[in-house]
N, CA, C and O atoms as a MOPAC input file, in Angstrom:
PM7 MOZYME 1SCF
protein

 N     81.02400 1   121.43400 1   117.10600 1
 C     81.66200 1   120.22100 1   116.67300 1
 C     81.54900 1   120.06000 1   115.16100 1
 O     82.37500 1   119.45000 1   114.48200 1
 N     80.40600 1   120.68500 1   114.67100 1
 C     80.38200 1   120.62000 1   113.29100 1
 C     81.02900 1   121.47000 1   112.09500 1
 O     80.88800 1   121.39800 1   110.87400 1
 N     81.70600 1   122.20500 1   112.82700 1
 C     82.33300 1   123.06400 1   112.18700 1
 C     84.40700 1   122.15200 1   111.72900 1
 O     85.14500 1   122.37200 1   110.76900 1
 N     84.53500 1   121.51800 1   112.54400 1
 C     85.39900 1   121.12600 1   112.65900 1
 C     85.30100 1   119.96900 1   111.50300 1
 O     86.26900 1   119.68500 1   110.79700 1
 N     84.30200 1   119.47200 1   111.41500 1
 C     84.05100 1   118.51400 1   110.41100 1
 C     84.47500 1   118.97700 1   109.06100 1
 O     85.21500 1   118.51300 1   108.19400 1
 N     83.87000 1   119.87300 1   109.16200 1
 C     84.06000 1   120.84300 1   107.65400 1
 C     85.29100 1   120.67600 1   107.68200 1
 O     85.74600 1   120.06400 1   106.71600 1
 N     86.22700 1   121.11100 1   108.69800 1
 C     87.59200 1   121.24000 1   108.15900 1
 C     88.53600 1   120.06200 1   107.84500 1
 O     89.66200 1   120.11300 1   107.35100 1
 N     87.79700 1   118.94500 1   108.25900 1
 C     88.50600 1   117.57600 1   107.95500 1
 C     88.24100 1   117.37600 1   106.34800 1
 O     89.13700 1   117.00400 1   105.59000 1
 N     86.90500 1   117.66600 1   105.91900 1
 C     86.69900 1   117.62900 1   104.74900 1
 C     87.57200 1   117.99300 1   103.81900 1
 O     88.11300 1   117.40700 1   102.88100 1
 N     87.61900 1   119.36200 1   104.36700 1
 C     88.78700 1   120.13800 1   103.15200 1
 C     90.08300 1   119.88700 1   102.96200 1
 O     90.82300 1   119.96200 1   101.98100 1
 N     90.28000 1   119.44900 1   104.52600 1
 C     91.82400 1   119.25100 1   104.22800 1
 C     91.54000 1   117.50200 1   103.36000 1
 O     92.26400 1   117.52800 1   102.36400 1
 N     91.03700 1   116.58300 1   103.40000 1
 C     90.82900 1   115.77200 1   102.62100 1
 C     90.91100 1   116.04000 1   101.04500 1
 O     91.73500 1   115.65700 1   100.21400 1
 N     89.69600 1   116.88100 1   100.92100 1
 C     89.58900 1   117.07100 1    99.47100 1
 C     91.11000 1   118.51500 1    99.12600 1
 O     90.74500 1   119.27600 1    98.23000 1
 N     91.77400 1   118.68000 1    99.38600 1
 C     93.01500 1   119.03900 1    98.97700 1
 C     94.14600 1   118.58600 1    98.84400 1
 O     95.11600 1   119.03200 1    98.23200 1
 N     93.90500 1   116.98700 1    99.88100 1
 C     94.81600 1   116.32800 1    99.98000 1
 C     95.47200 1   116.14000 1    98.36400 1
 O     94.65100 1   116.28100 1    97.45800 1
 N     96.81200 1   115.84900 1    97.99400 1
 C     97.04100 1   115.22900 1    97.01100 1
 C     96.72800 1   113.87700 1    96.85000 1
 O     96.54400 1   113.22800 1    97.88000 1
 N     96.61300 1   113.22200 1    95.57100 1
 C     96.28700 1   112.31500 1    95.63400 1
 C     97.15200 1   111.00400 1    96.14600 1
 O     96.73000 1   110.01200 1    96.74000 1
 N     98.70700 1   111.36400 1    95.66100 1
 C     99.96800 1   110.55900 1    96.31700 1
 C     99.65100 1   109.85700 1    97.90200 1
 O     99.87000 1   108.72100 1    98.32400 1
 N     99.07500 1   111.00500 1    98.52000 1
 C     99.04400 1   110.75000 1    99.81000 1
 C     98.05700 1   108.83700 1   100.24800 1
 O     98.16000 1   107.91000 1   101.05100 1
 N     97.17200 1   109.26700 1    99.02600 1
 C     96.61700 1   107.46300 1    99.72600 1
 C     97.35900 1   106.79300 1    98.64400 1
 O     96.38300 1   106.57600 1    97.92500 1
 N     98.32600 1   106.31400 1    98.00500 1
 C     99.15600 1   105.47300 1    97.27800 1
 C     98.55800 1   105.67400 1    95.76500 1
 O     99.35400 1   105.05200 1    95.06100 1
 N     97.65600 1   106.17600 1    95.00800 1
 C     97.57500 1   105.93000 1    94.34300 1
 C     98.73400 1   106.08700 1    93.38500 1
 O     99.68100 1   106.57500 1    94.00200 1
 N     99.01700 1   105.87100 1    92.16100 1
 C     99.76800 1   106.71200 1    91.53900 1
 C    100.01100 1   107.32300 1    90.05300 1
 O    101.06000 1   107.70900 1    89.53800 1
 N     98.76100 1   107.28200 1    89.56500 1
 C     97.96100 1   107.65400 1    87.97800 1
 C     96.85700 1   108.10000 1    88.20600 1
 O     96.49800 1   108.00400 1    89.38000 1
 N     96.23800 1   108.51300 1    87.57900 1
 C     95.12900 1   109.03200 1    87.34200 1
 C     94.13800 1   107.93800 1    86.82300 1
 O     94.60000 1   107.17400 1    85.97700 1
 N     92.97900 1   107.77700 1    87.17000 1
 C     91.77700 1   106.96800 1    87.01200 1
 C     91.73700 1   106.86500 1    85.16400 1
 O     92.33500 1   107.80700 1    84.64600 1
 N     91.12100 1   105.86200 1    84.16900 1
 C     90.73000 1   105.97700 1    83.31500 1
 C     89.15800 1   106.82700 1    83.33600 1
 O     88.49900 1   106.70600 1    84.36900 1
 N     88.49800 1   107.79900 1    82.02900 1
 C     87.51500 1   107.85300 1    82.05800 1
 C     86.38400 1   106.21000 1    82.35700 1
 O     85.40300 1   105.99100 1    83.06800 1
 N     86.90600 1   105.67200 1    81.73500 1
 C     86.39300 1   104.22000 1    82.27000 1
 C     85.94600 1   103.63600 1    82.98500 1
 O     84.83400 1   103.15300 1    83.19900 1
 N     87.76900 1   103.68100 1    83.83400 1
 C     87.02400 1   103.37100 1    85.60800 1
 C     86.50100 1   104.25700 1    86.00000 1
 O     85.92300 1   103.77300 1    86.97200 1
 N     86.21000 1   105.42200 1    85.96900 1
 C     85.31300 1   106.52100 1    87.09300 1
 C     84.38800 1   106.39100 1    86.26800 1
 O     84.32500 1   107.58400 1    85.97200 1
 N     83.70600 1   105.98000 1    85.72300 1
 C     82.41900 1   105.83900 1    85.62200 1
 C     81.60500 1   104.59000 1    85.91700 1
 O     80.47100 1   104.75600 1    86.36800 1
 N     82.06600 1   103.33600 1    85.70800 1
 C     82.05100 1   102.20100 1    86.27300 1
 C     82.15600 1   102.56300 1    87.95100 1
 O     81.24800 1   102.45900 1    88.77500 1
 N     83.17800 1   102.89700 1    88.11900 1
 C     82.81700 1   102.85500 1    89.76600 1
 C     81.88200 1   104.45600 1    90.51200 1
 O     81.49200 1   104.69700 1    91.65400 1
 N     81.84800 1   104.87500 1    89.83300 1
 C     80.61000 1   105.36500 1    90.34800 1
 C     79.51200 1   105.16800 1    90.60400 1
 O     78.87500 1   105.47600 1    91.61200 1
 N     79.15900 1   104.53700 1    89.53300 1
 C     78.00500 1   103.57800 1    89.31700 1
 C     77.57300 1   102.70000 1    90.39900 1
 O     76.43700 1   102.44300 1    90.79800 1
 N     78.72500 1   102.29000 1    90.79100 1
 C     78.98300 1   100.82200 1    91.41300 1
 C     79.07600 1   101.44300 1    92.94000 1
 O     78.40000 1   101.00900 1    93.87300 1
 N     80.01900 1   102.52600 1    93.04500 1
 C     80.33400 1   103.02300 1    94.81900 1
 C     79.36400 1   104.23600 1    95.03400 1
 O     79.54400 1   104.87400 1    96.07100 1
 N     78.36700 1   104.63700 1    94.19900 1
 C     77.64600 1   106.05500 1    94.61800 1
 C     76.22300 1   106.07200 1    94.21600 1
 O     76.00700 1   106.03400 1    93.00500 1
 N     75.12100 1   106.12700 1    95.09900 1
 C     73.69600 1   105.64400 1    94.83300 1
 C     73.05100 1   106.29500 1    95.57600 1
 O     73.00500 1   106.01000 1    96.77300 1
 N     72.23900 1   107.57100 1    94.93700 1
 C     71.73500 1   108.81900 1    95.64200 1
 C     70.64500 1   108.64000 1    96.76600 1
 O     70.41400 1   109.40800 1    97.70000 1
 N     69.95900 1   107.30600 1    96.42300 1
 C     69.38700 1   106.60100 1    97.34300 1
 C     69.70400 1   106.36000 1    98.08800 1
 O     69.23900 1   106.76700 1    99.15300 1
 N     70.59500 1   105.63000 1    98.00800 1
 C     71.47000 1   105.06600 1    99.40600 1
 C     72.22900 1   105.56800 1   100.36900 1
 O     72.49000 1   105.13800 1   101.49300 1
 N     72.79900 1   107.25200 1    99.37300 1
 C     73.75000 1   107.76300 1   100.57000 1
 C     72.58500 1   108.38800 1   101.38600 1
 O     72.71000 1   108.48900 1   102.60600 1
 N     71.28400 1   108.87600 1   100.66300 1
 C     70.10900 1   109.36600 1   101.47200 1
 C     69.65100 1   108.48500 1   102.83700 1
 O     69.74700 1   108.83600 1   104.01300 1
 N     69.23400 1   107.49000 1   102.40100 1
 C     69.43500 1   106.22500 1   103.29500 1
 C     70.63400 1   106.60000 1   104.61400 1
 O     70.42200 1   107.09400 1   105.72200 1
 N     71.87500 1   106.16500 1   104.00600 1
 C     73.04400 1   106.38400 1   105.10100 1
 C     72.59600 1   107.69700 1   105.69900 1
 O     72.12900 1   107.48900 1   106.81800 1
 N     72.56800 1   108.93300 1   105.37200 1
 C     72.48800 1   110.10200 1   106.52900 1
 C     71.22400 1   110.45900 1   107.11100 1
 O     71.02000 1   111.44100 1   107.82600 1
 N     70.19300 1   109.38500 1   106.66900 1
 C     69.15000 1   109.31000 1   107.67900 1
 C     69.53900 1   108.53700 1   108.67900 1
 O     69.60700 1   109.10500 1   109.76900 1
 N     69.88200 1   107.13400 1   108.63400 1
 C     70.36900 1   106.07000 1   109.54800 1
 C     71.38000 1   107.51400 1   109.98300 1
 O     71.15800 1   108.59600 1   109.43900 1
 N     71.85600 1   107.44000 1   110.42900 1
 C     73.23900 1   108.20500 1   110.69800 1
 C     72.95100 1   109.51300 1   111.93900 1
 O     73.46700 1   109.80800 1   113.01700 1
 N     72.15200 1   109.90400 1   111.32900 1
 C     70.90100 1   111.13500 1   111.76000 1
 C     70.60300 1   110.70300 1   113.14000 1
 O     70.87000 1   111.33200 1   114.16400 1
 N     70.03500 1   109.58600 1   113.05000 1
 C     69.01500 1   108.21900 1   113.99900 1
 C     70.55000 1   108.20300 1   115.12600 1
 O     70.72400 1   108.71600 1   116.23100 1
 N     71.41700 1   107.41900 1   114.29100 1
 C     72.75400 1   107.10300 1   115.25100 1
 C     73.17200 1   108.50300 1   116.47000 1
 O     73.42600 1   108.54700 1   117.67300 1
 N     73.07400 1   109.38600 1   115.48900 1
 C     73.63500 1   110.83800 1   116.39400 1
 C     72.97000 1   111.13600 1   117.27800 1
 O     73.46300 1   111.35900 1   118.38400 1
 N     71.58700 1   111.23000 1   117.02400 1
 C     70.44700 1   111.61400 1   118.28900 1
 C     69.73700 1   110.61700 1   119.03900 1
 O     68.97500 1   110.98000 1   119.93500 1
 N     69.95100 1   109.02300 1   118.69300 1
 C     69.00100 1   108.38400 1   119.46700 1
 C     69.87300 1   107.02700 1   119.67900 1
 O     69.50200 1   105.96300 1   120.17500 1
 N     71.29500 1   107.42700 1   119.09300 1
 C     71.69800 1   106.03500 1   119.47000 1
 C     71.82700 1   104.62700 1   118.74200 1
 O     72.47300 1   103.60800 1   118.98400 1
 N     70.85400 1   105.04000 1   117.65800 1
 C     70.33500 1   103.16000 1   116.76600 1
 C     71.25900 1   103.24700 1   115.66200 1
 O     71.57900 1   104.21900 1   114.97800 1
 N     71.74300 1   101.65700 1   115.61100 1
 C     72.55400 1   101.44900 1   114.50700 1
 C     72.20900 1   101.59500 1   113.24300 1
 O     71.10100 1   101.19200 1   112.88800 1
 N     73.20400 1   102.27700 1   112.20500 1
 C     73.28100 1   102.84400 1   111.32300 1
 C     73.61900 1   101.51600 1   110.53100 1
 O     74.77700 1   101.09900 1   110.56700 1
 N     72.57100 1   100.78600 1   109.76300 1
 C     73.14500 1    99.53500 1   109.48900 1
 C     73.07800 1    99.52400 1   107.75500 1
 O     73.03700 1    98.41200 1   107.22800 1
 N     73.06600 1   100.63000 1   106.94800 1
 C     72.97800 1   101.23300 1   106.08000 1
 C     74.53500 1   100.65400 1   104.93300 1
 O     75.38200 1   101.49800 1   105.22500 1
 N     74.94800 1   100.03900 1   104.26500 1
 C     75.64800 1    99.19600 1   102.94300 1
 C     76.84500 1    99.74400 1   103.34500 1
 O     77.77900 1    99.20100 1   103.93600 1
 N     76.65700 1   101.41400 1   102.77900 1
 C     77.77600 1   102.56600 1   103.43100 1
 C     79.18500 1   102.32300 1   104.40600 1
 O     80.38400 1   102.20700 1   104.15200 1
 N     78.19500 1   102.31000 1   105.90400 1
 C     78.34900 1   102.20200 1   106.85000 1
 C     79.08400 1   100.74200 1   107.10800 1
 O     79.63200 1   100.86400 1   108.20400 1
 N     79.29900 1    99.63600 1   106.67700 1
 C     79.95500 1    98.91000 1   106.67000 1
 C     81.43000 1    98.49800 1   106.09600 1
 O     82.04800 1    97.48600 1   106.42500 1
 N     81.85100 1    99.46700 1   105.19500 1
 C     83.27400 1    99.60400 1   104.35100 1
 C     83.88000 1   100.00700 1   105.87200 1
 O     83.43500 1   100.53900 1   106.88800 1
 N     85.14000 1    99.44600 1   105.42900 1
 C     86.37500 1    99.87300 1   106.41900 1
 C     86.80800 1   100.97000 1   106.00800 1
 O     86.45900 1   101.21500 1   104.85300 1
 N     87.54100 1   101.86500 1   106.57700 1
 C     88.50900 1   103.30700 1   106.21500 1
 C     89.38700 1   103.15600 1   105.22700 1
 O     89.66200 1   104.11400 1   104.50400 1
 N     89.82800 1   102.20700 1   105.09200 1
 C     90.48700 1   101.98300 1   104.06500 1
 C     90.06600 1   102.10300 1   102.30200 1
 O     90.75600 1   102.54100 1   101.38100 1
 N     88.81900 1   101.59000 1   102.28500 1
 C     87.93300 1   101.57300 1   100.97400 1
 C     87.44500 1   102.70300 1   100.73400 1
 O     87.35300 1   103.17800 1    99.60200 1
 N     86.94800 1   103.45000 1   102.15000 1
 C     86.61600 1   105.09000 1   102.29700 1
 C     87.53800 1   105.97300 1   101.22200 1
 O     87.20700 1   106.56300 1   100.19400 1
 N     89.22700 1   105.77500 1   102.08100 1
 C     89.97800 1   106.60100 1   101.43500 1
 C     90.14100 1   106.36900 1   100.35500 1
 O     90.20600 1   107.35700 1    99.62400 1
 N     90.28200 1   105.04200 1    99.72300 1
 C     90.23900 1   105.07300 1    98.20500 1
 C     89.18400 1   105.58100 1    97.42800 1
 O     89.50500 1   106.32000 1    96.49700 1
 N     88.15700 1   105.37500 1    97.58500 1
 C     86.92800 1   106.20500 1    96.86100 1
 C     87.40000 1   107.26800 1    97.23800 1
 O     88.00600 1   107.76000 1    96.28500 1
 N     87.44500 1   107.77000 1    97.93300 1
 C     87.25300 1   109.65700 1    98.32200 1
 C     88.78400 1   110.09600 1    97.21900 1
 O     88.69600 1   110.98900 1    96.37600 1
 N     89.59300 1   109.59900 1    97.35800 1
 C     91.12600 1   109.58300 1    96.12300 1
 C     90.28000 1   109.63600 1    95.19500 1
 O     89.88700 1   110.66700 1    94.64900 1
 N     89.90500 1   108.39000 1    94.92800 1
 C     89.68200 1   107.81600 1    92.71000 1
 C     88.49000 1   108.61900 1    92.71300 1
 O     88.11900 1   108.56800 1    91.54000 1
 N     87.72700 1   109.28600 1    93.31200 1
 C     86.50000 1   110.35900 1    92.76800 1
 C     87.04500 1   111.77000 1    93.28700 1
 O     86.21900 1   112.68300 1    93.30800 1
 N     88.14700 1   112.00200 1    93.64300 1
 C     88.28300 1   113.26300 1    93.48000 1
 C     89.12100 1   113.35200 1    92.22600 1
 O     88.98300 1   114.35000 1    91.51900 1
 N     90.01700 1   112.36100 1    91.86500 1
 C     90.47200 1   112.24200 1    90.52200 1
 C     89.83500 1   112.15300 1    89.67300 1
 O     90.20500 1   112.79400 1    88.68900 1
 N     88.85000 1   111.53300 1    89.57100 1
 C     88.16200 1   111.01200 1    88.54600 1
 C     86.68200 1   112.71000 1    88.33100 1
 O     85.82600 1   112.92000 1    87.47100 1
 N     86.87800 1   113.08200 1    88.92700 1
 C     86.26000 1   114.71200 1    89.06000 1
 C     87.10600 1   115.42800 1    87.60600 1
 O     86.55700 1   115.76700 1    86.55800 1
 N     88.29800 1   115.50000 1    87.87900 1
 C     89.18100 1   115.98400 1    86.88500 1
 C     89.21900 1   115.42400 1    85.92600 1
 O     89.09100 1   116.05500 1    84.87600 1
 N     89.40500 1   114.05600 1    85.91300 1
 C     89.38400 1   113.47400 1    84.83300 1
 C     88.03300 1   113.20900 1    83.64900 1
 O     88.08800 1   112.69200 1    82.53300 1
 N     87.04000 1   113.69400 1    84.27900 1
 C     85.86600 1   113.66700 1    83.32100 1
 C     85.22500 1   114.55000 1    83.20900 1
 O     84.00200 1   114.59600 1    83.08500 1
 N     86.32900 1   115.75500 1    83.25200 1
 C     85.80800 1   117.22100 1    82.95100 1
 C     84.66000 1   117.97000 1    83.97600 1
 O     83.62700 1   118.55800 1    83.65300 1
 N     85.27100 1   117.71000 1    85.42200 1
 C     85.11800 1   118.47900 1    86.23800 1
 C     83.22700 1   118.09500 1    86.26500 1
 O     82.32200 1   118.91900 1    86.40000 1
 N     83.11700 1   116.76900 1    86.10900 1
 C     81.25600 1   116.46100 1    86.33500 1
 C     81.23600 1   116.40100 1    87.88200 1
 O     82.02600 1   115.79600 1    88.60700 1
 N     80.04100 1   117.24200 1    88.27700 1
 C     79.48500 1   117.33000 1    89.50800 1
 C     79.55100 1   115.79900 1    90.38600 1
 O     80.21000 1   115.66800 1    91.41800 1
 N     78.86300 1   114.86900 1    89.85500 1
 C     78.55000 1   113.89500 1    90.58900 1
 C     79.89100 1   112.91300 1    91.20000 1
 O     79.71600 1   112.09500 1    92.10200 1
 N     81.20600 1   113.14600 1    90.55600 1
 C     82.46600 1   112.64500 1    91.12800 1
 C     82.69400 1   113.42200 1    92.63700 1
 O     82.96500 1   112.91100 1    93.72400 1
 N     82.44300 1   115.09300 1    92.21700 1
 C     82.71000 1   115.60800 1    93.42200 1
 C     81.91600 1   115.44500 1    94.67700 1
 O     82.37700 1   115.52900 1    95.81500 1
 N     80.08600 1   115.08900 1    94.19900 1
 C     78.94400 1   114.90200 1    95.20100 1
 C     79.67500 1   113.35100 1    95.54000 1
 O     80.02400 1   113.08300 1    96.69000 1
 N     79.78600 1   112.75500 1    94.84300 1
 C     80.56400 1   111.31500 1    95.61900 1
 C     81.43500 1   111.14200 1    96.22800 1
 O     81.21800 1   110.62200 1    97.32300 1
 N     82.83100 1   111.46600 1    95.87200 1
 C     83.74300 1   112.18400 1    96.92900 1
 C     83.33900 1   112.76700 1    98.55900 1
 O     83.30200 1   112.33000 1    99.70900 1
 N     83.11500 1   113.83700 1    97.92800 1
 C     82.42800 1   114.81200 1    99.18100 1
 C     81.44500 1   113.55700 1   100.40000 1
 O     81.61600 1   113.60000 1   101.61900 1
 N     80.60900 1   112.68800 1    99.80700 1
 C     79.54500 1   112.38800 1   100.46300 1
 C     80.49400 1   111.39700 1   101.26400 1
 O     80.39400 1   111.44400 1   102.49000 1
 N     81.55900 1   110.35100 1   100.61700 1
 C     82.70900 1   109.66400 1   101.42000 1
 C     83.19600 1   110.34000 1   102.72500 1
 O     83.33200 1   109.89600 1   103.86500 1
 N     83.47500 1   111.90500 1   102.02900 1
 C     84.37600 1   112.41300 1   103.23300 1
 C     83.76900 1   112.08900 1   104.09100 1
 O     84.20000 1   111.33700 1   104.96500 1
 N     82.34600 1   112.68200 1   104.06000 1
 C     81.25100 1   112.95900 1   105.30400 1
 C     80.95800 1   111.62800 1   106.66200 1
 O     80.87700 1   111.70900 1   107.88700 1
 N     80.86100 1   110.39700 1   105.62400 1
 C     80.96900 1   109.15400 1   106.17500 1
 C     82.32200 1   109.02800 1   106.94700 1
 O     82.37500 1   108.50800 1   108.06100 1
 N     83.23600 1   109.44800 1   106.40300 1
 C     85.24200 1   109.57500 1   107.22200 1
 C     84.62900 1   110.46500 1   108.27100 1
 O     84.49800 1   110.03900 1   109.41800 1
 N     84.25000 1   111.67500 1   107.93800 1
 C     84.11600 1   112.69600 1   109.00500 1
 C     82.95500 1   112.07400 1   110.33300 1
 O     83.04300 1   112.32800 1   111.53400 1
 N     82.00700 1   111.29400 1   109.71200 1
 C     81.16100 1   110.86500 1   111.12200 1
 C     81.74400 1   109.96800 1   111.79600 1
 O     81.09400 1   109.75900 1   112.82100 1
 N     82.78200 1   109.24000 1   111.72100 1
 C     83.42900 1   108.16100 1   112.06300 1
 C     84.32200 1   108.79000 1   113.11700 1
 O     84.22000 1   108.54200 1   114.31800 1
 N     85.59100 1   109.98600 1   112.35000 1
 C     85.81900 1   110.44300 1   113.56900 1
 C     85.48600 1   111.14900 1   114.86900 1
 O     85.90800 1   111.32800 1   116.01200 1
 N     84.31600 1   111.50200 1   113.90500 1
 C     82.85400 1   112.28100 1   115.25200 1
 C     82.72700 1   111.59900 1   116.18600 1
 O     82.83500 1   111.94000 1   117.36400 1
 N     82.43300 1   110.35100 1   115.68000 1
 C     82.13000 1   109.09500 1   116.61700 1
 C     83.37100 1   108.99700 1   117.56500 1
 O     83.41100 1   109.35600 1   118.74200 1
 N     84.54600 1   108.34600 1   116.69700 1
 C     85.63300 1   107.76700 1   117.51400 1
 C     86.34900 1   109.06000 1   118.54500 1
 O     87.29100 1   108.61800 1   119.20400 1
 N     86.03800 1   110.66300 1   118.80100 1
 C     85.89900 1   111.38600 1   119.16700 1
 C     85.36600 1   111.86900 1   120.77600 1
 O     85.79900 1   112.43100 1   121.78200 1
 N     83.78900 1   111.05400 1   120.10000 1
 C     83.05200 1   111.19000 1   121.09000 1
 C     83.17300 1   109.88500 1   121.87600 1
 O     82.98800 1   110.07000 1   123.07900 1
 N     83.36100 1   108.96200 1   121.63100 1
 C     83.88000 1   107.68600 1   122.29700 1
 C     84.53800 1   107.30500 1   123.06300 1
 O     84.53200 1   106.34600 1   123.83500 1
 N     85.56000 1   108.61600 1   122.71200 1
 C     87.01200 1   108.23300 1   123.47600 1
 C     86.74700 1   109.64400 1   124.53000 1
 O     87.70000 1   110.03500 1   125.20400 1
 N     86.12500 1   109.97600 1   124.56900 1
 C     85.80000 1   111.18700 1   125.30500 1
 C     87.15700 1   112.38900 1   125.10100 1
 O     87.43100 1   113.12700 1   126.04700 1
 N     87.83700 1   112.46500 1   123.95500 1
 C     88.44700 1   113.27200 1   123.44100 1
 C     88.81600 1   114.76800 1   122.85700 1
 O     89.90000 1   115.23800 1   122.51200 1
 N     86.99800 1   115.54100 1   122.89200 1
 C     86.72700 1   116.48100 1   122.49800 1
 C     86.89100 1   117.48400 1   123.36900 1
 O     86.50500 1   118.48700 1   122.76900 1
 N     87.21500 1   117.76000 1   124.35800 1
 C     87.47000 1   118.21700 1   125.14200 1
 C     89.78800 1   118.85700 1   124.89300 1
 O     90.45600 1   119.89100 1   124.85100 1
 N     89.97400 1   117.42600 1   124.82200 1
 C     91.44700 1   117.63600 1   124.81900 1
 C     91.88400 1   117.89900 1   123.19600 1
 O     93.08500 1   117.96400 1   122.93200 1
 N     90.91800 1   118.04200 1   122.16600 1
 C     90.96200 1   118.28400 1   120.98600 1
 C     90.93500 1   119.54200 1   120.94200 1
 O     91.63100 1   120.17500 1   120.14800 1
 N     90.08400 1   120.11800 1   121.83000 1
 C     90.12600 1   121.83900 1   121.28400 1
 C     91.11100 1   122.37500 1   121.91400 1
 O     91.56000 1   123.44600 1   121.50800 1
 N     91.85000 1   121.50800 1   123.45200 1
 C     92.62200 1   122.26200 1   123.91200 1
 C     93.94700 1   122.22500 1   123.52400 1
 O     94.80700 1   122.93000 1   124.05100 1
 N     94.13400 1   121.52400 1   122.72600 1
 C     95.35400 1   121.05400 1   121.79200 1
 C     95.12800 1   121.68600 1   120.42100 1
 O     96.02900 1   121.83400 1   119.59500 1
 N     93.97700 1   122.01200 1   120.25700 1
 C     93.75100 1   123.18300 1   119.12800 1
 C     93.99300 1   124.77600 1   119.12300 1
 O     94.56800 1   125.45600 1   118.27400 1
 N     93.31800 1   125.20300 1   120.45000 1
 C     93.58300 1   126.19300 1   120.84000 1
 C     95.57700 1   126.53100 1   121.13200 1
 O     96.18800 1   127.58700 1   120.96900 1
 N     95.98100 1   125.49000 1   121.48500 1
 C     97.60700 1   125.40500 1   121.76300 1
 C     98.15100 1   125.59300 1   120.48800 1
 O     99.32100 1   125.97600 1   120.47900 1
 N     97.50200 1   125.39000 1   119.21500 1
 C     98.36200 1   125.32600 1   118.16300 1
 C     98.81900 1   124.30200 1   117.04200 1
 O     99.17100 1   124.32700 1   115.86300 1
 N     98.57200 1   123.17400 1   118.29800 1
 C     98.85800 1   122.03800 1   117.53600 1
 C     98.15700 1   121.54000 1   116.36800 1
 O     96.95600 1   121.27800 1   116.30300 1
 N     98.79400 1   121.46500 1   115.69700 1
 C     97.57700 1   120.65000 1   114.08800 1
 C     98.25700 1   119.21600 1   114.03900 1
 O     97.86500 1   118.37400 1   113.23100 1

């Protein structure tokens, strides 16, 4: 199952950026301000411990993170993969980015395993379908 994750990732982080509405490129400005503000090495540590807890034992993941809607997800995971480029390719846009996807990617893990879906996912994978 975890392998599949990976691939949500990537196709994310290749996505163009058009695809979630943006339609400019971030100022050096704003990507640093909101990094600041949306990315806290503490905290995402925090989130994939809680998270960890959620996967194997069940307990809510009640972690800052974990409370944004998908919607706020996809915009961060956009304006820090832009904002990657835009400030000369610094690591920590992409570790922020990336760490969003991961939060997108446990969600559909979840909504996955929820719907008891994984099953008809691979067999619709194996068929071809993307």
């Amino acid at each position: 199952m975890r392998k599949c994750l990976f691939v949500f990732q990537f196709v994310i982080l290749v996505s163009p950026s058009s695809a979630f509405g943006q339609q400019h490129a971030p100022t050096l400005e704003m990507c640093k301000a909101d990094v600041a503000v949306w990315y806290d090495d503490d905290t995402a540590a925090d989130y994939n411990k809680q998270e960890t807890k959620h996967i194997t034992a069940g307990m809510p993941n009640t972690n800052e993170y974990n409370k944004l809607r998908l919607s706020a997800i996809l915009k961060r995971i956009n304006e820090m993969s832009d904002c990657y480029k835009v400030a000369g390719f610094q690591k920590l846009y992409i570790q922020a980015s990336n760490f969003y996807v991961s939060i997108m990617s446990n969600r559909m893990q979840s909504f996955i395993i929820r719907h008891h879906s994984w099953e008809q996912f691979k067999k619709e994978d194996a068929a071809g379908l993307r």
